[in-house]
TIGU-550266 format. One record per residue: x, y, z of N, C-alpha, C in turn. Coordinates in steps of 0.02 Angstrom, whole numbers. Layout:
TIGU-550266
@nu=X | nv=Y | nw=Z | cau=X | cav=Y | caw=Z | cu=X | cv=Y | cw=Z
...
***
This chain:
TIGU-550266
@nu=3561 | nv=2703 | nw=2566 | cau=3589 | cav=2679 | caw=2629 | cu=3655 | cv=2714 | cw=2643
@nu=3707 | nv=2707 | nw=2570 | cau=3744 | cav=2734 | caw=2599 | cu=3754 | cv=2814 | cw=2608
@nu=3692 | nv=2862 | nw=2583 | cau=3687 | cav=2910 | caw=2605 | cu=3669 | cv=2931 | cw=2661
@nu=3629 | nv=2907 | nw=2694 | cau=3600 | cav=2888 | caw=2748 | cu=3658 | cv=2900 | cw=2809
@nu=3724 | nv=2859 | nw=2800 | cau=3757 | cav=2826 | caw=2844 | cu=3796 | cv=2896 | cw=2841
@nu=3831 | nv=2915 | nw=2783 | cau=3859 | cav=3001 | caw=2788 | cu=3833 | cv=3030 | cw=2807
@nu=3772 | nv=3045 | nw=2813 | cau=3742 | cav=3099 | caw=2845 | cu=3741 | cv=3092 | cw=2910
@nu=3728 | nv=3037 | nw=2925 | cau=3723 | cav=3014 | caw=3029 | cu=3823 | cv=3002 | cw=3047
@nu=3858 | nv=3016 | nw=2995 | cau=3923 | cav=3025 | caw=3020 | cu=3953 | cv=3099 | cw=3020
@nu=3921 | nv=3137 | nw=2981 | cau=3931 | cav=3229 | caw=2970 | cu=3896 | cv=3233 | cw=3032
@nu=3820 | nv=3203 | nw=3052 | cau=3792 | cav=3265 | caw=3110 | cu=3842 | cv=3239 | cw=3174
@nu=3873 | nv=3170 | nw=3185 | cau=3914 | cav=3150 | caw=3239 | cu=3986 | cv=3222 | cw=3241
@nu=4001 | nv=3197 | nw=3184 | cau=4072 | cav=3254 | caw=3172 | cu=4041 | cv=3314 | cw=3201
@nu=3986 | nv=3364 | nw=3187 | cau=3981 | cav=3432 | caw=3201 | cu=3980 | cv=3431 | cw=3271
@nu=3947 | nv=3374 | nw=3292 | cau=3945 | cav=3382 | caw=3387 | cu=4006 | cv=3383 | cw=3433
@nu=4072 | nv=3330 | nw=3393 | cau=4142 | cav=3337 | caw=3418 | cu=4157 | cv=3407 | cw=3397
@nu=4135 | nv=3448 | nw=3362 | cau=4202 | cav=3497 | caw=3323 | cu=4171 | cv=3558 | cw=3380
@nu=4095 | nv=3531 | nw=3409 | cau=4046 | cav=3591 | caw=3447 | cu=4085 | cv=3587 | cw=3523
@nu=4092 | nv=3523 | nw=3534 | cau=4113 | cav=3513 | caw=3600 | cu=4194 | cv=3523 | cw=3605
@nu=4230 | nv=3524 | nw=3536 | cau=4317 | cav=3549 | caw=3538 | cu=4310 | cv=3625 | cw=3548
@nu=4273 | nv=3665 | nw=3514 | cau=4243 | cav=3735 | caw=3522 | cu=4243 | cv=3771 | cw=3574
@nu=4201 | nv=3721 | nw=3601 | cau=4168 | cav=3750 | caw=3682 | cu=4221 | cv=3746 | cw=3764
@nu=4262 | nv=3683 | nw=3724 | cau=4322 | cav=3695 | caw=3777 | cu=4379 | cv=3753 | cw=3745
@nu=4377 | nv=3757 | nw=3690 | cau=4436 | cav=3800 | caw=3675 | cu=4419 | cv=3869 | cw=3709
@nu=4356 | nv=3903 | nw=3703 | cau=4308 | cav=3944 | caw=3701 | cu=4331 | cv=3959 | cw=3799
@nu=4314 | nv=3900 | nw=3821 | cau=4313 | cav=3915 | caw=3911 | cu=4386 | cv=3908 | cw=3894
@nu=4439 | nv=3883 | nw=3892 | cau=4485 | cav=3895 | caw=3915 | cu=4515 | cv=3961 | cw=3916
@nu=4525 | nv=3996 | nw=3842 | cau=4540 | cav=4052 | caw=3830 | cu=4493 | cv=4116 | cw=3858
@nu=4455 | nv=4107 | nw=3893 | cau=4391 | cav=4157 | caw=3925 | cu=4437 | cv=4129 | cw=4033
@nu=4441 | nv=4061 | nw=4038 | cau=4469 | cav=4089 | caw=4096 | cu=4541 | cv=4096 | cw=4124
@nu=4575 | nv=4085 | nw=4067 | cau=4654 | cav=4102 | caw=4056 | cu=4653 | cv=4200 | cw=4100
@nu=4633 | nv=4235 | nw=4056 | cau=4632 | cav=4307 | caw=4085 | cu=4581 | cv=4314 | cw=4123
@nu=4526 | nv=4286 | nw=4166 | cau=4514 | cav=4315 | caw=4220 | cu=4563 | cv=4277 | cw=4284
@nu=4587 | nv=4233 | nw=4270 | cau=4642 | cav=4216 | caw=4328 | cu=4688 | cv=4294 | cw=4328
@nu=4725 | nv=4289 | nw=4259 | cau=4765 | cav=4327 | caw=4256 | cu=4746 | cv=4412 | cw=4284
@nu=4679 | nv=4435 | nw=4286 | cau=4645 | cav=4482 | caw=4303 | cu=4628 | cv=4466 | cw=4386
@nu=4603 | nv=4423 | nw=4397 | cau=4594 | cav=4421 | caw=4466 | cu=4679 | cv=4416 | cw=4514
@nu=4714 | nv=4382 | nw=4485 | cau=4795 | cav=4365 | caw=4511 | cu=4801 | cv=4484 | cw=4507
@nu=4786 | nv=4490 | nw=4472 | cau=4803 | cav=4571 | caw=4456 | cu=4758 | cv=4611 | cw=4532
@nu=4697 | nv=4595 | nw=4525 | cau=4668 | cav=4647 | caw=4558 | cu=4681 | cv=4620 | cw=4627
@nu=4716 | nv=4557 | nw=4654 | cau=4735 | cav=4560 | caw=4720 | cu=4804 | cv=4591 | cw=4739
@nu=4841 | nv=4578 | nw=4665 | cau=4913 | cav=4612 | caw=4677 | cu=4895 | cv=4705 | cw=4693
@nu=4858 | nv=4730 | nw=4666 | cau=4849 | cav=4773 | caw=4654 | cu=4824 | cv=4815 | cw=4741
@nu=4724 | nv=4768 | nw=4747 | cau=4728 | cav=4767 | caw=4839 | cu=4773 | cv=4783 | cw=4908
@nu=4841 | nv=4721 | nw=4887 | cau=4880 | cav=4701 | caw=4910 | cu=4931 | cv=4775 | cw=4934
@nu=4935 | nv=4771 | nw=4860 | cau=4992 | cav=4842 | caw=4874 | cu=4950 | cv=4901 | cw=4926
@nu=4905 | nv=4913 | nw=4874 | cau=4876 | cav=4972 | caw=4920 | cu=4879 | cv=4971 | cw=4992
@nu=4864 | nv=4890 | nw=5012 | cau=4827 | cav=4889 | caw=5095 | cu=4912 | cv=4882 | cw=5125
@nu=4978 | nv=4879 | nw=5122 | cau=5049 | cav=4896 | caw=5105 | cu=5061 | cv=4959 | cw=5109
@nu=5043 | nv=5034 | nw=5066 | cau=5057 | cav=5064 | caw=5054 | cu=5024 | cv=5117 | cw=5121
@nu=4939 | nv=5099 | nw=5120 | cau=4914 | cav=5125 | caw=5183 | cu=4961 | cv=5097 | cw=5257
@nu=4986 | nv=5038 | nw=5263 | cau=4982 | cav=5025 | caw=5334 | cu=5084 | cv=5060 | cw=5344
@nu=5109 | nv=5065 | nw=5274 | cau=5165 | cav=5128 | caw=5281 | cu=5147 | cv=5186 | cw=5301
@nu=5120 | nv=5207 | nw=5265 | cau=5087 | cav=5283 | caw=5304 | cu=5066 | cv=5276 | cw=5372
@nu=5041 | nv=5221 | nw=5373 | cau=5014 | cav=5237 | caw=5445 | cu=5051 | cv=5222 | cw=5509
@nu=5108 | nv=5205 | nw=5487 | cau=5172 | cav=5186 | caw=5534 | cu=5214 | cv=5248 | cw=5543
@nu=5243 | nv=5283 | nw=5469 | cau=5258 | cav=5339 | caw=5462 | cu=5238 | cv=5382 | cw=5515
@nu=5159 | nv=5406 | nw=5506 | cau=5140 | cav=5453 | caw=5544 | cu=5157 | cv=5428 | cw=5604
@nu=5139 | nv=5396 | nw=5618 | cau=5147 | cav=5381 | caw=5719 | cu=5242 | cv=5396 | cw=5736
@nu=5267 | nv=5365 | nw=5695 | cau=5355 | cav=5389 | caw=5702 | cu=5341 | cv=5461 | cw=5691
@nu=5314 | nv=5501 | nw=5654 | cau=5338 | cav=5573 | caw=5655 | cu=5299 | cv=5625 | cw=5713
@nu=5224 | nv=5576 | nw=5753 | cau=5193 | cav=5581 | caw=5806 | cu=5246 | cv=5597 | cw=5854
@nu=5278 | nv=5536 | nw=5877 | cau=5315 | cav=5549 | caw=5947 | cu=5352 | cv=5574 | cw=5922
@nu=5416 | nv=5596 | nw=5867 | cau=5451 | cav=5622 | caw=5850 | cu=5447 | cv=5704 | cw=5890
@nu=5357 | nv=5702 | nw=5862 | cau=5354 | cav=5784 | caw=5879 | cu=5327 | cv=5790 | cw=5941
@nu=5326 | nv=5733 | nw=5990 | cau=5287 | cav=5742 | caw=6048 | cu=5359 | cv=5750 | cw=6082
@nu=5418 | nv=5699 | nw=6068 | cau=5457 | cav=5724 | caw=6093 | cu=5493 | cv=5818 | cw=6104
@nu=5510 | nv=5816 | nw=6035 | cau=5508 | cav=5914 | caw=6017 | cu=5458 | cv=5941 | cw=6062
@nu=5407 | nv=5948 | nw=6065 | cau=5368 | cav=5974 | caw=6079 | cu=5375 | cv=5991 | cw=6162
@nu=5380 | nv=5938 | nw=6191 | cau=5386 | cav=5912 | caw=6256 | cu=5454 | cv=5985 | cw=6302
@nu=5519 | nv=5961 | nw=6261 | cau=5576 | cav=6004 | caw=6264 | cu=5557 | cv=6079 | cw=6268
@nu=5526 | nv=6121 | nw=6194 | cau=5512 | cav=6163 | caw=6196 | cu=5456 | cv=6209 | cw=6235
@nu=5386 | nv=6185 | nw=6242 | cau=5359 | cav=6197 | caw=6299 | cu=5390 | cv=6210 | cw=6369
@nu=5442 | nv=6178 | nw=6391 | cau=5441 | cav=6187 | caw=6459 | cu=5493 | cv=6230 | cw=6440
@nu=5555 | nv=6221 | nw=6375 | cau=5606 | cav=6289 | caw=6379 | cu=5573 | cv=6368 | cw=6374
@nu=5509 | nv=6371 | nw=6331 | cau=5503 | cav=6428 | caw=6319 | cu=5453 | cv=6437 | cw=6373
@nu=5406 | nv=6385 | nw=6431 | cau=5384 | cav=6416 | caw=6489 | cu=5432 | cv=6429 | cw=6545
@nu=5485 | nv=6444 | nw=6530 | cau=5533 | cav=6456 | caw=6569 | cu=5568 | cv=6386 | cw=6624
@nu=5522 | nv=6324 | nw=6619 | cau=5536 | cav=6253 | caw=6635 | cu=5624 | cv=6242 | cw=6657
@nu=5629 | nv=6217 | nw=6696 | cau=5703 | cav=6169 | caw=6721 | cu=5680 | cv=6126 | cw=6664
@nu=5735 | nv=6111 | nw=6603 | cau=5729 | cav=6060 | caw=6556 | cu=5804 | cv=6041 | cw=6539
@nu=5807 | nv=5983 | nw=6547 | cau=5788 | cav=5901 | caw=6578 | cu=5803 | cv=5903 | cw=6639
@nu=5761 | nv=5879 | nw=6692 | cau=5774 | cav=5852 | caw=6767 | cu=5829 | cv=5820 | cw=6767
@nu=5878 | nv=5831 | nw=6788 | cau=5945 | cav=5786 | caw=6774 | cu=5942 | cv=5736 | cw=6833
@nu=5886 | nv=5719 | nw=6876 | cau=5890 | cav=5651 | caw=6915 | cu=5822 | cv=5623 | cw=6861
@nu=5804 | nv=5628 | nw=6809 | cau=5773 | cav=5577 | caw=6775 | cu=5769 | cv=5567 | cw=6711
@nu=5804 | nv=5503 | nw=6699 | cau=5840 | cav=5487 | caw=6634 | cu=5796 | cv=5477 | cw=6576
@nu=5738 | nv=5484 | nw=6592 | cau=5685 | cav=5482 | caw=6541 | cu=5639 | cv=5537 | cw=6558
@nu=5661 | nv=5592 | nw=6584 | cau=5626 | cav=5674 | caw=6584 | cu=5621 | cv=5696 | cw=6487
@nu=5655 | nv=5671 | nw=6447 | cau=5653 | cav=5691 | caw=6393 | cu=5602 | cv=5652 | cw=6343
@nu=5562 | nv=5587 | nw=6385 | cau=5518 | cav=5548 | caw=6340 | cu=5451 | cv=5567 | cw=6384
@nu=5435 | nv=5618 | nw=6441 | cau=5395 | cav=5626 | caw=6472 | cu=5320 | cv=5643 | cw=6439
@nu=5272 | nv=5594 | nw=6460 | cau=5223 | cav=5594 | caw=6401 | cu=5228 | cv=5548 | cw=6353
@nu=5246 | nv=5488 | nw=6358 | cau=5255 | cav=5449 | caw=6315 | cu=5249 | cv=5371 | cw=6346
@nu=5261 | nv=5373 | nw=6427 | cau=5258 | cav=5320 | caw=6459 | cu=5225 | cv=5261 | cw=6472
@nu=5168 | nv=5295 | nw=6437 | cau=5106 | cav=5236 | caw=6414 | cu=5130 | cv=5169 | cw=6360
@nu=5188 | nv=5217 | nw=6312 | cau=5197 | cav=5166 | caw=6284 | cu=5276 | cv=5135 | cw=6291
@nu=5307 | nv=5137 | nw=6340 | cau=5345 | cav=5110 | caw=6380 | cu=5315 | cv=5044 | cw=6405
@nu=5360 | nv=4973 | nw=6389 | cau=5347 | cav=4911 | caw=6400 | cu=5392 | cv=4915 | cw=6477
@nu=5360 | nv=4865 | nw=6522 | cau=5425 | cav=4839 | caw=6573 | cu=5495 | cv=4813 | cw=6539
@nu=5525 | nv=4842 | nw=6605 | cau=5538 | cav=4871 | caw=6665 | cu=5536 | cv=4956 | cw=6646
@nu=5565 | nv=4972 | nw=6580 | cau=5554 | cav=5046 | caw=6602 | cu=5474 | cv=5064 | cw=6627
@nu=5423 | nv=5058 | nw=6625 | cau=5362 | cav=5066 | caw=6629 | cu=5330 | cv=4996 | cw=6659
@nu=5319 | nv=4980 | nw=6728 | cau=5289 | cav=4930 | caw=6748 | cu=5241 | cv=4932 | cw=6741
@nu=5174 | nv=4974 | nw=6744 | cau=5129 | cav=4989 | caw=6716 | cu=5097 | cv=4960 | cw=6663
@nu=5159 | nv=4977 | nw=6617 | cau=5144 | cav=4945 | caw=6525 | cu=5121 | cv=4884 | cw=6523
@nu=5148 | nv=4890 | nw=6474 | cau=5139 | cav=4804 | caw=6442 | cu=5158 | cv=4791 | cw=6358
@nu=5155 | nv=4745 | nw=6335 | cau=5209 | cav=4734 | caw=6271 | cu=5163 | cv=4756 | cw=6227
@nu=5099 | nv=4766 | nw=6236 | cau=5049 | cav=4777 | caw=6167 | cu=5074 | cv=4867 | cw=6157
@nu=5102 | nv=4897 | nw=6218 | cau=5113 | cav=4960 | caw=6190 | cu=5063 | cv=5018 | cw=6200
@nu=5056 | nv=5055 | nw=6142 | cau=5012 | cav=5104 | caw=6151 | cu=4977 | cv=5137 | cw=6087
@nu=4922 | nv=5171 | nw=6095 | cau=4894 | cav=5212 | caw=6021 | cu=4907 | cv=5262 | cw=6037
@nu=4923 | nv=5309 | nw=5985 | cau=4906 | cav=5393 | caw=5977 | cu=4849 | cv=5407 | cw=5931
@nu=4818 | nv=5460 | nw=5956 | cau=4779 | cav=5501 | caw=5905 | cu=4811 | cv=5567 | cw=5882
@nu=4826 | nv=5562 | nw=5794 | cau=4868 | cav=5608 | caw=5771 | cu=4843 | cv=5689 | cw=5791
@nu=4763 | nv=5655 | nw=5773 | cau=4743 | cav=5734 | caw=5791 | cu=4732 | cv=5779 | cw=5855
@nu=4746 | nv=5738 | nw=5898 | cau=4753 | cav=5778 | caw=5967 | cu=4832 | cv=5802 | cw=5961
@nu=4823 | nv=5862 | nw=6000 | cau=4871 | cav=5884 | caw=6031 | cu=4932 | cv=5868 | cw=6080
@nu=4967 | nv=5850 | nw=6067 | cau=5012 | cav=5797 | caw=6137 | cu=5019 | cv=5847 | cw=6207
@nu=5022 | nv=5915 | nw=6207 | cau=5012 | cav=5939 | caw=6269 | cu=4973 | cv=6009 | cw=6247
@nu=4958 | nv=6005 | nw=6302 | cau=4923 | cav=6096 | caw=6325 | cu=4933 | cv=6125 | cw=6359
@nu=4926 | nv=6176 | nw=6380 | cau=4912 | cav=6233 | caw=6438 | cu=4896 | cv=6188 | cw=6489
@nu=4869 | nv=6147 | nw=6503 | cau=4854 | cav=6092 | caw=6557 | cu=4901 | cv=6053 | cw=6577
@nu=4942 | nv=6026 | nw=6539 | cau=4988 | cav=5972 | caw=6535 | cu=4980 | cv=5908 | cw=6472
@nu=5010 | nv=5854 | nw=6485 | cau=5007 | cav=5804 | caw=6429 | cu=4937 | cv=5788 | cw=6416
@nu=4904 | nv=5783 | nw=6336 | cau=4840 | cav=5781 | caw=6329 | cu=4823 | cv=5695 | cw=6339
@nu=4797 | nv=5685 | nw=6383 | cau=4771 | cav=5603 | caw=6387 | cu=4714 | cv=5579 | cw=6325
@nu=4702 | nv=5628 | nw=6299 | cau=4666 | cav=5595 | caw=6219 | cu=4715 | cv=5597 | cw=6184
@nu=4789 | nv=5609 | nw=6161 | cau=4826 | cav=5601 | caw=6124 | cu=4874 | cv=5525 | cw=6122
@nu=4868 | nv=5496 | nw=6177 | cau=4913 | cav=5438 | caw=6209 | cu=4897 | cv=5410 | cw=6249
@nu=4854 | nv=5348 | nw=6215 | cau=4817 | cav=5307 | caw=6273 | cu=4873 | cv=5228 | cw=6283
@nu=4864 | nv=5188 | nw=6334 | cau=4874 | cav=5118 | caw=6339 | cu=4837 | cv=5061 | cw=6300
@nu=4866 | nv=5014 | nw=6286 | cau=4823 | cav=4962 | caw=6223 | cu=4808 | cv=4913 | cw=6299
@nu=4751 | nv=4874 | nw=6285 | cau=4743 | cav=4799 | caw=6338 | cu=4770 | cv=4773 | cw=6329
@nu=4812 | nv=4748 | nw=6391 | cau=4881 | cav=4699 | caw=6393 | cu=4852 | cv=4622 | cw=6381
@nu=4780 | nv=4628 | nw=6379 | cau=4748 | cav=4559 | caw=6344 | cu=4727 | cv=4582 | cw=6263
@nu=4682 | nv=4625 | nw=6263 | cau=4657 | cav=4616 | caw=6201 | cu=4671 | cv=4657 | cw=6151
@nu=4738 | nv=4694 | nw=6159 | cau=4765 | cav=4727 | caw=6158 | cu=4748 | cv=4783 | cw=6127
@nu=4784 | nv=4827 | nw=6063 | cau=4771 | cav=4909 | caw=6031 | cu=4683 | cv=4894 | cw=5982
@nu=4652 | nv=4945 | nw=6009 | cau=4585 | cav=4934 | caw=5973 | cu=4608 | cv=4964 | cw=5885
@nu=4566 | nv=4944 | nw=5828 | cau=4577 | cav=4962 | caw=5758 | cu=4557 | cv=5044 | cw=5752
@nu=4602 | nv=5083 | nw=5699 | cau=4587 | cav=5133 | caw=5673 | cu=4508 | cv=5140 | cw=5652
@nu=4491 | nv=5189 | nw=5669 | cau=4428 | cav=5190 | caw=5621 | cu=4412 | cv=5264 | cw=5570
@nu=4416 | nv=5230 | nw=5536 | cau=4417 | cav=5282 | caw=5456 | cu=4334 | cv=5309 | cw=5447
@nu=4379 | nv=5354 | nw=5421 | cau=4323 | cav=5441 | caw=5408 | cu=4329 | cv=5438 | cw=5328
@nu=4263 | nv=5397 | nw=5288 | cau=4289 | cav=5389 | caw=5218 | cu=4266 | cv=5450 | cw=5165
@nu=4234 | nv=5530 | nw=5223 | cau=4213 | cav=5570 | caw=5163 | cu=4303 | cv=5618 | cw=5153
@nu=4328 | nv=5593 | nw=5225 | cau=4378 | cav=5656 | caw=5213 | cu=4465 | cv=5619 | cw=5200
@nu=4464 | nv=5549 | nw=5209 | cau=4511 | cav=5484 | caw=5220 | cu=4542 | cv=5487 | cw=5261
@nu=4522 | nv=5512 | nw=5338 | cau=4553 | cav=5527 | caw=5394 | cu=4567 | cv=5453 | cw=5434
@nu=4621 | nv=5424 | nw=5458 | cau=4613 | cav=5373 | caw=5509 | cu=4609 | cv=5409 | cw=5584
@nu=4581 | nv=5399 | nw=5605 | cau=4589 | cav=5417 | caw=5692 | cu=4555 | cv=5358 | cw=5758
@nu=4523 | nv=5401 | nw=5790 | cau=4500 | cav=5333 | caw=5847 | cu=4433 | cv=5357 | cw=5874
@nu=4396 | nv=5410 | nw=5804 | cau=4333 | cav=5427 | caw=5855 | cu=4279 | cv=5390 | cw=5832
@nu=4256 | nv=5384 | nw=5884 | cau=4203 | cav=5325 | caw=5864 | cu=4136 | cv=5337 | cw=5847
@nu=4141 | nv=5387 | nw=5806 | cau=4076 | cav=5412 | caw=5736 | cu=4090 | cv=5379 | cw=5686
@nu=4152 | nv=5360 | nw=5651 | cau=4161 | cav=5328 | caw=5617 | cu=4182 | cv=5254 | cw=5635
@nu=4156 | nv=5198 | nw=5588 | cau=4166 | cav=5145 | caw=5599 | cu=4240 | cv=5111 | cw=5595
@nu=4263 | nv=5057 | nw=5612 | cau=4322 | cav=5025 | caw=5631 | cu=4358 | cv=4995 | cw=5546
@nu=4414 | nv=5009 | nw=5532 | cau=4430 | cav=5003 | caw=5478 | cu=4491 | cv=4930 | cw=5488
@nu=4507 | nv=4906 | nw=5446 | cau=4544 | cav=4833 | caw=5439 | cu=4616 | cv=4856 | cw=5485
@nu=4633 | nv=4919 | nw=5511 | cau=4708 | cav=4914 | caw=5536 | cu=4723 | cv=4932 | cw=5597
@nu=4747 | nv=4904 | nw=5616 | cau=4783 | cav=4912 | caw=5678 | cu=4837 | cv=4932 | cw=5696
@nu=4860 | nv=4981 | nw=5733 | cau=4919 | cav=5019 | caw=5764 | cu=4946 | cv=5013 | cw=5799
@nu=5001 | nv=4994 | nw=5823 | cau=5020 | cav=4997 | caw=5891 | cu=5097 | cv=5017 | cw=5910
@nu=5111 | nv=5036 | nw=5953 | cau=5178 | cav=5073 | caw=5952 | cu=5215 | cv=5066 | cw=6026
@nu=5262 | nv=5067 | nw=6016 | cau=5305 | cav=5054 | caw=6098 | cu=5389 | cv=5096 | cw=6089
@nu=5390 | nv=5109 | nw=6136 | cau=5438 | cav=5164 | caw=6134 | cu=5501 | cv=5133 | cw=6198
@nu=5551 | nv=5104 | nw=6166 | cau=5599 | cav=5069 | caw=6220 | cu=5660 | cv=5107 | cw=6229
@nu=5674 | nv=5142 | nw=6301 | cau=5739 | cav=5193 | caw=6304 | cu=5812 | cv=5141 | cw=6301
@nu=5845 | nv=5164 | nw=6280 | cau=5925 | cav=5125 | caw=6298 | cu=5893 | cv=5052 | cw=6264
@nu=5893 | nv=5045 | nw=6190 | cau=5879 | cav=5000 | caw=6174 | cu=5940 | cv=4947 | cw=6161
@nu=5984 | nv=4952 | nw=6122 | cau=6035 | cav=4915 | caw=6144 | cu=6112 | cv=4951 | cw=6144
@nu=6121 | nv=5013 | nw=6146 | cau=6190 | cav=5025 | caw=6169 | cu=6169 | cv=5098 | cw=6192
@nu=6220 | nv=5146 | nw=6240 | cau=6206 | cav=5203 | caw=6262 | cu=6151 | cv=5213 | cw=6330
@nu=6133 | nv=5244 | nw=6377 | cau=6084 | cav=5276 | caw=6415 | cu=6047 | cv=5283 | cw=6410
@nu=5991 | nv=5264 | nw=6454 | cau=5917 | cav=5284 | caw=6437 | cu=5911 | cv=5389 | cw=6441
@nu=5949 | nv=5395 | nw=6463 | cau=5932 | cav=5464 | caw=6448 | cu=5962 | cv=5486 | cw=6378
@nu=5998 | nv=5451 | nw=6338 | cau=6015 | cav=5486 | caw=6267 | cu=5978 | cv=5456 | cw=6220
@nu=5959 | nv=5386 | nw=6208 | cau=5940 | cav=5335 | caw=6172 | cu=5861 | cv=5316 | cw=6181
@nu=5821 | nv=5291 | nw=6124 | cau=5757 | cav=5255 | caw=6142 | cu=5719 | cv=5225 | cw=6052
@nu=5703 | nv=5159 | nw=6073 | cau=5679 | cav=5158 | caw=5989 | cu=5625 | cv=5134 | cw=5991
@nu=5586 | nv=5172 | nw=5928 | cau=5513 | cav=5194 | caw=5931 | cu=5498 | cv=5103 | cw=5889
@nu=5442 | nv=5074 | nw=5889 | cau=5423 | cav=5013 | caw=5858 | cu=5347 | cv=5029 | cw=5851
@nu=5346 | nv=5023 | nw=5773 | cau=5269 | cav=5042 | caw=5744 | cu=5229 | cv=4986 | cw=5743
@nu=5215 | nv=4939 | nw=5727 | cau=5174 | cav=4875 | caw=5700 | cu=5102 | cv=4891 | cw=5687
@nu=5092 | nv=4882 | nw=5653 | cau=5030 | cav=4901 | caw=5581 | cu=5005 | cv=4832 | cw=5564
@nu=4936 | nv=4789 | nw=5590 | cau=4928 | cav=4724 | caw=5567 | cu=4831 | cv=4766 | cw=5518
@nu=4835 | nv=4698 | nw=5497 | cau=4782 | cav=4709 | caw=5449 | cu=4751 | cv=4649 | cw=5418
@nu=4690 | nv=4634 | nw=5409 | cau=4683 | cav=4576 | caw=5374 | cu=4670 | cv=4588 | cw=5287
@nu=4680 | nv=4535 | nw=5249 | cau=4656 | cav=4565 | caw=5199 | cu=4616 | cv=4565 | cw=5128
@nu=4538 | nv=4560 | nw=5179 | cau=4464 | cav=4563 | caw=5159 | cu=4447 | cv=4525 | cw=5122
@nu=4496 | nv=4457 | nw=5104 | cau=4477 | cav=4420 | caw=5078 | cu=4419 | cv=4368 | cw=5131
@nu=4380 | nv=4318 | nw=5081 | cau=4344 | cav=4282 | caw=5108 | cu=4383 | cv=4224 | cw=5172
@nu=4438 | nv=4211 | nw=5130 | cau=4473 | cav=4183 | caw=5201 | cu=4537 | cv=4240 | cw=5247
@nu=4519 | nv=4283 | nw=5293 | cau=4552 | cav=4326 | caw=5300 | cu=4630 | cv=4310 | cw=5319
@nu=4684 | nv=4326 | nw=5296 | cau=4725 | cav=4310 | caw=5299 | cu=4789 | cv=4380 | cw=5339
@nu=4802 | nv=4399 | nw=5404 | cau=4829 | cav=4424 | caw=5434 | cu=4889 | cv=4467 | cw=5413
@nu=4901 | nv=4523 | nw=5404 | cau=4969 | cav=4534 | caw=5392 | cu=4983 | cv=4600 | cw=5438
@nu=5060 | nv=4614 | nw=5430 | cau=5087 | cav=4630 | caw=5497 | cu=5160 | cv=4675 | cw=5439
@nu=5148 | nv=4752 | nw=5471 | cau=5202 | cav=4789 | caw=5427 | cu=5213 | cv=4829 | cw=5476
@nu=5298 | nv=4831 | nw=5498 | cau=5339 | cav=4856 | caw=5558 | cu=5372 | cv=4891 | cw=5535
@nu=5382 | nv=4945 | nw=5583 | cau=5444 | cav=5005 | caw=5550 | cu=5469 | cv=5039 | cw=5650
@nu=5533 | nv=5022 | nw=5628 | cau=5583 | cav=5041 | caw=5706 | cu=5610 | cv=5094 | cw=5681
@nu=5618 | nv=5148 | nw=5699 | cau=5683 | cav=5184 | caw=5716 | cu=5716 | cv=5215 | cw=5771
@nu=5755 | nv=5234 | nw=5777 | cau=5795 | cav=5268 | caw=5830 | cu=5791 | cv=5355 | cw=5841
@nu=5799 | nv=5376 | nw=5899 | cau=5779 | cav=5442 | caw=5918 | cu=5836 | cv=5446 | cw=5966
@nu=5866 | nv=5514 | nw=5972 | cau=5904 | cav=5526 | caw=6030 | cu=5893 | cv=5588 | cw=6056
@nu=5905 | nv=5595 | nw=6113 | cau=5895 | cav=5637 | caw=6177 | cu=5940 | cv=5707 | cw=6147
@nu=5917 | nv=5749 | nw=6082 | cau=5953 | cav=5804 | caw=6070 | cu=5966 | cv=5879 | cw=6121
@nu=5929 | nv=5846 | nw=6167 | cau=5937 | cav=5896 | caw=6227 | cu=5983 | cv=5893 | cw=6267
@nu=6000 | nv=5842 | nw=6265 | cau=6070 | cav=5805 | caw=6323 | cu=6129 | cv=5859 | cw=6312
@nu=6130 | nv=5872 | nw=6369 | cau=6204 | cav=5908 | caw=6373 | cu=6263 | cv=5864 | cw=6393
***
């Protein structure tokens, strides 16, 4: 009997020591995939950060050079450069993304560029290089070229998570609209998680009218 009773108290014991096991077992198994999953969003995170820098970058060094560009064309076609009755002859080609009042036209959503067009030609300002966003629904998304990692806006390739948009304000807060104007990038994105969660990476700088005499 009383062997009996040890034995039906050993097989009780092995089932607690199976079931202390089996939690030790899951805990330490989902300790590091938190810690791995907490990783591969930090990781996501940055990247989709690091792209929507670049992609602010470029558009600042866009008008940068649409401005240049603008100057030199008309100096070396022999051009009157700057119209000295118009204080924004030096952002000409850019007016799309002019908000009111400088640009009644506009509107606050601004404007897209496509890097790879040309900002002018032999024709004049290229209208595939600098379009208007819908003052409702506003700048349509980049859409990425994933054999070559091109972003642009042609629509062979499909629509990628980011959005661009840019506005260009003269005499922003001190100086003339003909010396002064500051460029505003905003880069939103969601990010691809199951609950998508919005984010928004801005980059301003300032430009001046190096033509001004």
């Amino acid at each position: 009997m009383n062997k009996k009773e040890k034995k039906e108290g050993k097989e009780g014991f092995t089932v607690v020591e199976t079931l202390v096991a089996v939690t030790i077992l899951l805990v330490s198994i989902i300790g590091p995939m938190q810690i791995a999953s907490k990783g591969l969003f930090a990781a996501m995170y940055a990247k989709d950060e690091i792209t929507a820098f670049y992609l602010g970058q470029e558009a600042i060094e866009y008008v940068r050079n649409a401005r240049d560009t603008d100057y030199l064309w008309d100096y070396y076609s022999g051009n009157t450069v700057p119209d000295p009755n118009d204080s924004l002859a030096w952002l000409a080609g850019l007016t799309k993304c002019m908000p009111p009042p400088a640009n009644p036209a506009g509107n606050s959503n601004g404007c897209i560029v496509d890097v790879r067009e040309p900002f002018r030609t032999d024709a004049g300002f290229n209208d595939n290089a600098v379009s208007l966003c819908d003052p409702d629904d506003g700048c349509p998304p980049l859409r990425f070229d994933d054999s070559s990692g091109v972003y642009s806006y042609d629509s062979a390739y499909p629509d990628s998570r980011f959005v661009r948009s840019i506005t260009v304000t003269p005499k922003p807060n001190h100086g003339t609209a003909d010396e002064e104007a500051l460029i505003e990038v905003k880069v939103t994105w969601n990010n691809g998680l199951l609950l998508a969660v919005p984010e928004t990476f801005t980059i301003r700088e300032r430009i001046l009218n190096w033509q001004r005499k």
